[in-house]
BAVO-376938 format. One record per residue (C-alpha): residue number from 0; residue in one letter; x, y, z. Coordinates in steps of 0.02 Angstrom, whole numbers, m for minus. Example, Ala and Ser with C-alpha at 12.3 -4.5 7.8 and 13.67 -1.06 7.14 Angstrom:
// residues 2
NODE  seq  type    east   north      up
NODE    0     a     615    m225     390
NODE    1     s     684     m53     357
//
This chain:
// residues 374
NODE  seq  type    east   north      up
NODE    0     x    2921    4040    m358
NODE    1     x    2961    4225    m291
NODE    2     x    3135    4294    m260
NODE    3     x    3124    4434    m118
NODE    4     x    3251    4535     m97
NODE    5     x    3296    4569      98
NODE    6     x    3445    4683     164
NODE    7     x    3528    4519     215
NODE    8     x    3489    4387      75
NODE    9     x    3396    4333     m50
NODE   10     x    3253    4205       8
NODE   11     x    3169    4092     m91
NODE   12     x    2977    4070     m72
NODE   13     x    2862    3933    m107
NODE   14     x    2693    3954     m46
NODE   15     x    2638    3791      51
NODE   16     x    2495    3720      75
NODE   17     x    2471    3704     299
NODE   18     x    2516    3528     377
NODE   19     x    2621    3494     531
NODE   20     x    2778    3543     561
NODE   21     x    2922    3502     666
NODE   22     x    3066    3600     646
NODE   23     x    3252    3617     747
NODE   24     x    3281    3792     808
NODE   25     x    3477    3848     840
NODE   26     x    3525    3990     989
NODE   27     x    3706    4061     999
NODE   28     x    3695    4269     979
NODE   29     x    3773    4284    1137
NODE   30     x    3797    4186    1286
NODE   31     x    3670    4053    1298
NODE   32     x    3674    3917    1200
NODE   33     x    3500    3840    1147
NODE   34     x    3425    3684    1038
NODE   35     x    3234    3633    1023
NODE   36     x    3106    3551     903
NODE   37     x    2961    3618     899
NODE   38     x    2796    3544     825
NODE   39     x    2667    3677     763
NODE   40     x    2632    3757     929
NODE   41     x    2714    3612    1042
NODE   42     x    2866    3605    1106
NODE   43     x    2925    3442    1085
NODE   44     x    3122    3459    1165
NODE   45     x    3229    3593    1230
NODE   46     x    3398    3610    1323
NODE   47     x    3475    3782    1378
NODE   48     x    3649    3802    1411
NODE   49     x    3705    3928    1525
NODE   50     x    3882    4025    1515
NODE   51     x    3865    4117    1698
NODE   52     x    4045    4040    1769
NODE   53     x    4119    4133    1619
NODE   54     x    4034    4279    1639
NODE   55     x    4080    4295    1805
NODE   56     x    4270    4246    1801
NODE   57     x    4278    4369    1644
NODE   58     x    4184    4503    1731
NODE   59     x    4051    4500    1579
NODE   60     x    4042    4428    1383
NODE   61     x    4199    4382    1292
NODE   62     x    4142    4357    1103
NODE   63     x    4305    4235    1060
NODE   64     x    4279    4130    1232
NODE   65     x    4073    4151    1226
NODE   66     x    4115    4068    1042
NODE   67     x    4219    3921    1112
NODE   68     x    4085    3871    1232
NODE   69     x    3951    3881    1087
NODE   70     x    4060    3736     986
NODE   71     x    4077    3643    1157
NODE   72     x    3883    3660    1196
NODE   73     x    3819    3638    1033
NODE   74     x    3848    3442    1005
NODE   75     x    3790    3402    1161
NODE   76     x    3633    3489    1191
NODE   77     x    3610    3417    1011
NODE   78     x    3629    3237    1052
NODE   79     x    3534    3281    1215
NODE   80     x    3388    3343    1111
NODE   81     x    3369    3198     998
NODE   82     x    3415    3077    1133
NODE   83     x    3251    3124    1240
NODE   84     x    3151    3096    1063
NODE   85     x    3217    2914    1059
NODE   86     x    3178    2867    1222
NODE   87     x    3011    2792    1166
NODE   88     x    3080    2703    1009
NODE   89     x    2976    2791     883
NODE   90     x    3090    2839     751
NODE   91     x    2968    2965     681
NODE   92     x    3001    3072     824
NODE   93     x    3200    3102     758
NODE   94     x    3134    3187     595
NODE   95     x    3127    3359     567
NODE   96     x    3076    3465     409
NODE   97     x    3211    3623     418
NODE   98     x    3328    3685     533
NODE   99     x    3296    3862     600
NODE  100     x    3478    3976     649
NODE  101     x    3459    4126     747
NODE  102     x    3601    4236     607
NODE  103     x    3587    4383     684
NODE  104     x    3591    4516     756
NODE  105     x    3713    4466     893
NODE  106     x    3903    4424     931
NODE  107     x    3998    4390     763
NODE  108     x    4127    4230     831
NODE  109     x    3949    4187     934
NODE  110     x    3855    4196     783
NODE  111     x    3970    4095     662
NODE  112     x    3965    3945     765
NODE  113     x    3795    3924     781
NODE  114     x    3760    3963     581
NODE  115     x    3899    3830     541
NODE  116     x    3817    3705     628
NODE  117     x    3671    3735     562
NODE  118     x    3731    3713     369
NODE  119     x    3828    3565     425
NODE  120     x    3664    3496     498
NODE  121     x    3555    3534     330
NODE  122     x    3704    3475     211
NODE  123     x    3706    3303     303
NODE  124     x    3544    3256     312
NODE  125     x    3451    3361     162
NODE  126     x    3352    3483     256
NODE  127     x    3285    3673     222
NODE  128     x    3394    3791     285
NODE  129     x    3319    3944     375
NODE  130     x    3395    4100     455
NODE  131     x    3315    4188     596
NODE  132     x    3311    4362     646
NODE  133     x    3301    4326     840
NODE  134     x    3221    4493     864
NODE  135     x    3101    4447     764
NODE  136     x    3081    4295     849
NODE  137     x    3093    4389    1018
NODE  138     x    2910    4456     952
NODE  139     x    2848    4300     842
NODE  140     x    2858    4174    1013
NODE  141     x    2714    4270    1101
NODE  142     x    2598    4190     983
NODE  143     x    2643    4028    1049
NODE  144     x    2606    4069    1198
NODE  145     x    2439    4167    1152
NODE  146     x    2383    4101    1011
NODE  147     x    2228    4225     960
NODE  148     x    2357    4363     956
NODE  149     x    2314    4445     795
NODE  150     x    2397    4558     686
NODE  151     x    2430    4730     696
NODE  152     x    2481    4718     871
NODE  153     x    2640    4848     975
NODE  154     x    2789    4768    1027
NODE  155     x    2933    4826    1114
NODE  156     x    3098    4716    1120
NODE  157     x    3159    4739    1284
NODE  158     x    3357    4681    1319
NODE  159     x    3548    4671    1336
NODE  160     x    3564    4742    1176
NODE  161     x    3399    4816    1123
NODE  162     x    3281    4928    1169
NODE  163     x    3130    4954    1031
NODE  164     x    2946    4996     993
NODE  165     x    2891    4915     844
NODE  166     x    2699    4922     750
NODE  167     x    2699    4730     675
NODE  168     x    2591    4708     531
NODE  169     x    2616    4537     499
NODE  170     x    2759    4403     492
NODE  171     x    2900    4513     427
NODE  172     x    2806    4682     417
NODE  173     x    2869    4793     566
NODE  174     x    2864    4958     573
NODE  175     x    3004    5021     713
NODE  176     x    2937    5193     802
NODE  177     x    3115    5196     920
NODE  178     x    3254    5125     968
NODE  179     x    3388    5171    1074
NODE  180     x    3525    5289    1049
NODE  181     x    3661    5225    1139
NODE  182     x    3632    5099    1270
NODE  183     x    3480    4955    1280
NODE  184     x    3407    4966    1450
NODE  185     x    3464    4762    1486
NODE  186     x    3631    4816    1467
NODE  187     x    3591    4983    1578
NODE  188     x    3537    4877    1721
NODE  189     x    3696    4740    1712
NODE  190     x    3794    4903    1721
NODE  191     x    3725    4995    1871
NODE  192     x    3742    4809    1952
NODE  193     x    3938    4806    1929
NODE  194     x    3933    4967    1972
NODE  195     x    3842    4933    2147
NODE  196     x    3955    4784    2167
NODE  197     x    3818    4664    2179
NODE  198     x    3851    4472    2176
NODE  199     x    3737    4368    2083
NODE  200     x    3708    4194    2139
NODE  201     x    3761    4057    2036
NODE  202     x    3645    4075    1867
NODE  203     x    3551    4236    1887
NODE  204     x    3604    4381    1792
NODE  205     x    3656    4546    1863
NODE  206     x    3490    4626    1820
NODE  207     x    3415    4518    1904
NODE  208     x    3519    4538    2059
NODE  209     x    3488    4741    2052
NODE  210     x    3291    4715    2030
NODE  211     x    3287    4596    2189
NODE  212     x    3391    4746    2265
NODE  213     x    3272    4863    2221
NODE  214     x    3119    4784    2298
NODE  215     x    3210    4792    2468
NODE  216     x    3237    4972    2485
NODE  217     x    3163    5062    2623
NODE  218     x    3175    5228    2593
NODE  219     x    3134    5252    2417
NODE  220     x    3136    5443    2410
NODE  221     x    3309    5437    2462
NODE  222     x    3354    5466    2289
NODE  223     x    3304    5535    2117
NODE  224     x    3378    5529    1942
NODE  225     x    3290    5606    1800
NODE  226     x    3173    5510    1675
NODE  227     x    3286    5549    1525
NODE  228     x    3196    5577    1338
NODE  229     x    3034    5641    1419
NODE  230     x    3025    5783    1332
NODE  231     x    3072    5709    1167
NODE  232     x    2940    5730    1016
NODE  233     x    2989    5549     969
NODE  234     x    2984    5364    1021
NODE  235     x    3173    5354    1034
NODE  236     x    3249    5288    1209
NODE  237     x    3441    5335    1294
NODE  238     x    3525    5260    1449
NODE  239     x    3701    5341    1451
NODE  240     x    3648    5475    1550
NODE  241     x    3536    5375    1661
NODE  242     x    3695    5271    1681
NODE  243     x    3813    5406    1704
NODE  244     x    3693    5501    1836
NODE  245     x    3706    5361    1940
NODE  246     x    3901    5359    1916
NODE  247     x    3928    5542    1994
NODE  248     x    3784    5502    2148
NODE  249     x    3926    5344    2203
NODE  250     x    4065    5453    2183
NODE  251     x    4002    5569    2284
NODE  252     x    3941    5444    2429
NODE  253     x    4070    5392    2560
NODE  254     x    4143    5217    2504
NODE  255     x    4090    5088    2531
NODE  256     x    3933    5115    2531
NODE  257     x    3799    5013    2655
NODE  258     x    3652    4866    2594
NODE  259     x    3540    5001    2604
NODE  260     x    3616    5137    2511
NODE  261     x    3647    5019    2389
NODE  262     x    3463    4957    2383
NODE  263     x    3375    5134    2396
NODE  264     x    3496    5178    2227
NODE  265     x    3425    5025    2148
NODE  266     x    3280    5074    2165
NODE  267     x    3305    5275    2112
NODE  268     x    3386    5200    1954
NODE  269     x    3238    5055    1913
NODE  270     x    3117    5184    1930
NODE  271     x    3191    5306    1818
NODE  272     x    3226    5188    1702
NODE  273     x    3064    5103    1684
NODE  274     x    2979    5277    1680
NODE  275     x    3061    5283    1519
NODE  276     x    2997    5135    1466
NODE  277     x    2833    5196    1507
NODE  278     x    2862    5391    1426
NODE  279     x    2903    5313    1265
NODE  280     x    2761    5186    1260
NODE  281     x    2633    5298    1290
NODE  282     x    2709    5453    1163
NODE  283     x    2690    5320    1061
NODE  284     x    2526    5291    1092
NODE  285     x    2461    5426    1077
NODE  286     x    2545    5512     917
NODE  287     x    2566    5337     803
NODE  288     x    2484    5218     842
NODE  289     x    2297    5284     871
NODE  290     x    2313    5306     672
NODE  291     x    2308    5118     652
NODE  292     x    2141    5045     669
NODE  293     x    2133    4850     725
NODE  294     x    2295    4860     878
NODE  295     x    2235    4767    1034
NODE  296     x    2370    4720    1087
NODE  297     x    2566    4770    1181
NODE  298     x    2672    4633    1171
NODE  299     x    2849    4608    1255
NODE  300     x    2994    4491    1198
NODE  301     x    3198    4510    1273
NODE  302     x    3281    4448    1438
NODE  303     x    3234    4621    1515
NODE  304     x    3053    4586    1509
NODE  305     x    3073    4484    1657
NODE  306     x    3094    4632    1758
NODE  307     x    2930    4641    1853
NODE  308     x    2927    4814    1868
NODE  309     x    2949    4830    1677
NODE  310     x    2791    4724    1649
NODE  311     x    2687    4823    1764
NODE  312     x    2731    4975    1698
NODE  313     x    2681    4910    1518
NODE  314     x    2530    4834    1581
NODE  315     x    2448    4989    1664
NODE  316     x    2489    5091    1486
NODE  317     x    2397    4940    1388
NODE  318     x    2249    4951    1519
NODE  319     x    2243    5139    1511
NODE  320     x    2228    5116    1312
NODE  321     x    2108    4985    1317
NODE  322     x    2224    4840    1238
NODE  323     x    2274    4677    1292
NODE  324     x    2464    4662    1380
NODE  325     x    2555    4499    1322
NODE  326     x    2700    4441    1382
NODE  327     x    2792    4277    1347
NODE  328     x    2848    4166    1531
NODE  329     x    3038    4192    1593
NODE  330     x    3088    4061    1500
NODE  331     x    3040    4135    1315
NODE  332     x    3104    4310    1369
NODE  333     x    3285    4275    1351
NODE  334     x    3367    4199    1202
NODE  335     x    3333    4016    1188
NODE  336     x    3307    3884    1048
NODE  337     x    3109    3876    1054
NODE  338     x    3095    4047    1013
NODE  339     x    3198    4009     850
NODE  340     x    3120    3848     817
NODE  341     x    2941    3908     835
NODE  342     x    2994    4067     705
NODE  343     x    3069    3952     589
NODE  344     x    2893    3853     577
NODE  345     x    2799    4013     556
NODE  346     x    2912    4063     400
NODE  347     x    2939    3903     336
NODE  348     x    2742    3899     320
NODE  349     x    2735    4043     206
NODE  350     x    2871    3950     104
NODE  351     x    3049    4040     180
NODE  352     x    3193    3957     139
NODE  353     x    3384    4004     137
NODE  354     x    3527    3964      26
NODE  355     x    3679    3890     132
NODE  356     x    3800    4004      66
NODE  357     x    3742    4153     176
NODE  358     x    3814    4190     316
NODE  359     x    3753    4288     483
NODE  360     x    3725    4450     496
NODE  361     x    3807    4551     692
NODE  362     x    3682    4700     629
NODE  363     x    3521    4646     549
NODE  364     x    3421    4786     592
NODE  365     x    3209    4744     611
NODE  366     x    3077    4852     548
NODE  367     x    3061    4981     425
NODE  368     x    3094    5173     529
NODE  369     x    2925    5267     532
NODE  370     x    2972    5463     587
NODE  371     x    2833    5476     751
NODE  372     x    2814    5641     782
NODE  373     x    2660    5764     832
//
């Protein structure tokens, strides 16, 4: 037995021999609320609850009432999940070997509920205890999705409240090249939304609702806003500016403003803040990581990767550098219970455990900082 010291916890580690696994994965960082099992690389349940009424009425996340909803959703997706697994009477099919928690980083009430649960779950029925860094896992699920993706490989976390380039080495090796120094370009976009006064339909995020914008401009020229951090000799992002440039263009336009203005603003702001994206990836590129031999790969993981115009942009640096572009479907971009689960298996194979008397973790940073620099 080994005793590794992390920044959060001490983990215990028994190397196991490889056999299948089926293990419970727990989402509740923010404002989704997620439960699967997950068998090696099959997803055997999964329910997704959503919190979009109480986004809306609250005008965005409210950690205390996001929390509430958590303990409401929590039982029931539950009994949900392991009611589908009885359906065809094989009581094998209600076993699991460990429960997986995303404990961090995310919303602290948000966060609590979903760990307690977790430890309540283990303590009752006598099962491993694991805690997930859902960044992490943001990366990890792209190799159920694609499962020759080999190690070392560049990923880049891509959402509401992170925006990252990362080298990973291996399960738990990650080297982090940037990160951003004020705001993550998910929350960027949500912002510039309310800003624009768009109304999302019923379940689609704001984001979402300024991308579709976007894509109907007409006059795309109409407007320019500077691709901030271009000139930086570094792999480190920023969206305040981005954000506030935007902020003095509508103060400036007569109010209200039309569909179209609206739509051709979108689109100035998308752009420049994809171009950043697309600065960063390729600074990165070309002063890190052509120093590591073996990377074939970019790989994306966060709710923001659903953007279309992010992927493209990330897919024409990977083609210009010769390496595969992976990206996991719309449904693994986002925080959800498989990604968790399917993280939890992968650690629980190289013999990760947790005690139950840690707790989460609202900052559990990923990746040890490499300076990238010419």
């Amino acid at each position: 037995m080994i005793i590794c010291r992390h920044s959060l916890r001490f983990t215990t580690v028994h190397v196991r021999q490889r056999r299948t696994l089926r293990v419970l994965g727990i989402e509740s960082t923010c404002d989704e609320t997620g439960i699967a099992v997950v068998e090696d690389e099959t997803v055997v349940s999964s329910r997704l609850a959503s919190q979009w009424n109480l986004l809306k009425e609250n005008g965005g996340v409210v950690p205390i009432l996001a929390a509430r909803e958590h303990e409401l959703n929590l039982p029931r997706l539950y009994n949900d999940v392991f009611n589908s697994l009885a359906e065809d009477g094989n009581s094998e099919r209600l076993k699991v070997d460990a429960i997986a928690v995303a404990a961090g980083p995310g919303l602290g009430p948000c966060l609590h509920v979903g760990v307690e649960f977790a430890k309540n779950l283990c303590a009752i029925h006598s099962l491993p205890f694991i805690a997930i860094n859902h960044l992490e896992a943001h990366i990890l699920v792209n190799h159920l999705v694609t499962p020759a993706l080999t190690f070392p490989y560049l990923a880049m976390i891509l959402s509401g409240g992170h925006t990252q380039i990362l080298v990973v080495n291996g399960i738990g090796r990650y080297d982090l090249l940037g990160t951003t120094q004020d705001d993550a370009i998910g929350e960027a976009f949500d912002k510039i939304a309310k800003l624009l006064s768009i109304e999302s339909p019923s379940g689609e995020s704001p984001g979402r609702s300024l991308e579709l914008l976007a894509q109907s401009s007409v006059n795309r020229e109409r407007f320019a806003f500077p691709v901030a951090m271009n000139r930086r000799r570094d792999c480190h992002f920023s969206y305040s500016g981005l954000k506030a440039a935007v902020r003095r263009l509508l103060e400036q336009l007569p109010s209200p403003i039309s569909s179209e203005t609206a739509a051709d603003v979108a689109f100035a702001f998308q752009r420049a803040a994809v171009a950043q994206i697309e600065s960063r990836l390729k600074y990165a590129f070309k002063n890190y990581v052509g120093k590591i031999s073996g990377i074939s790969s970019v790989v994306l993981g966060g709710g923001a990767c659903c953007n279309l115009a992010i992927r493209d942009a990330v897919r024409n640096v990977a083609e210009s550098q010769n390496v595969e572009f992976i990206c996991p479907p719309a449904n693994l971009c986002g925080d959800n219970g498989i990604s968790i689960a399917y993280t939890g298996i992968l650690k629980y194979r190289l013999g990760h455990t947790d005690p139950l008397s840690i707790g989460y973790s609202a900052r559990w940073p990923i990746g040890n900082p490499v300076l990238a620099t010419k």
